[in-house]
C-alpha positions, 0 to 999 in steps of 0.5 A, a space after each residue: 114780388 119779383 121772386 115769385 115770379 115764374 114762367 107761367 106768368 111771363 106776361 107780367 114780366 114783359 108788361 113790366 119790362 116794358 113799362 120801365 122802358 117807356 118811363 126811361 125813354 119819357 124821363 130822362 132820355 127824353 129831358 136830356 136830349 130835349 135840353 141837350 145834357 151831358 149829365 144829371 147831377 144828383 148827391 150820392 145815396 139818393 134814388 138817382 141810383 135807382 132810377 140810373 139802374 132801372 133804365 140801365 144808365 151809367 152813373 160814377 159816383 166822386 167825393 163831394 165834401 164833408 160833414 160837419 162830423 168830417 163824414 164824406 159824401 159824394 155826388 152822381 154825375 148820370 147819362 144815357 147808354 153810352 156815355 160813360 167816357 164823357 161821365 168819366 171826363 166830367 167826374 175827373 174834371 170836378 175831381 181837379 176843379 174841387 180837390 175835394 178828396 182827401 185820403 183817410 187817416 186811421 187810428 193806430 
């Protein structure tokens, strides 16, 4: 749909820009300063990077573990526009806390 999209129908692309404006202000902005959040926390691979890009919100993305295969996942720390020093601060904090991280091993 996006593509198809052109000039002479400028008005469904405002409509719709507005639209994820209003939903961004009416969900997570308005969650996170209504419960004065520092973050969201989300698994990786999940639609929070969705929604995170859809309202231009920064995401940082730390190991959070293994598998029982040993395949690592991760987990999103989220915030409003102009948070992302204190996502960095938060995902470097959960880094040392957990120790999660170990580097990869190849086969020869």
């Amino acid at each position: 749909m996006a593509e198809s999209l052109n000039r002479s129908n400028s008005s469904q692309v405002k409509r719709a820009i507005s639209n994820l404006k209003e939903l961004s202000r009416n969900s997570i902005e308005k969650v996170m300063r209504e419960k004065k959040l520092d973050a969201i926390l989300a698994p990786a691979n999940t639609p929070v990077y969705t929604i995170l890009a859809i309202g231009g919100y920064p995401g940082i993305t730390v190991p959070a573990g293994y598998d029982e295969e040993g395949v690592p996942f991760g987990i999103c720390f989220g915030g409003l526009r102009g948070s992302e020093p204190k996502l960095i601060e938060i995902a470097y904090s959960f880094e040392q806390a957990t120790h999660v991280r170990r580097p990869p091993t190849f086969k020869s």
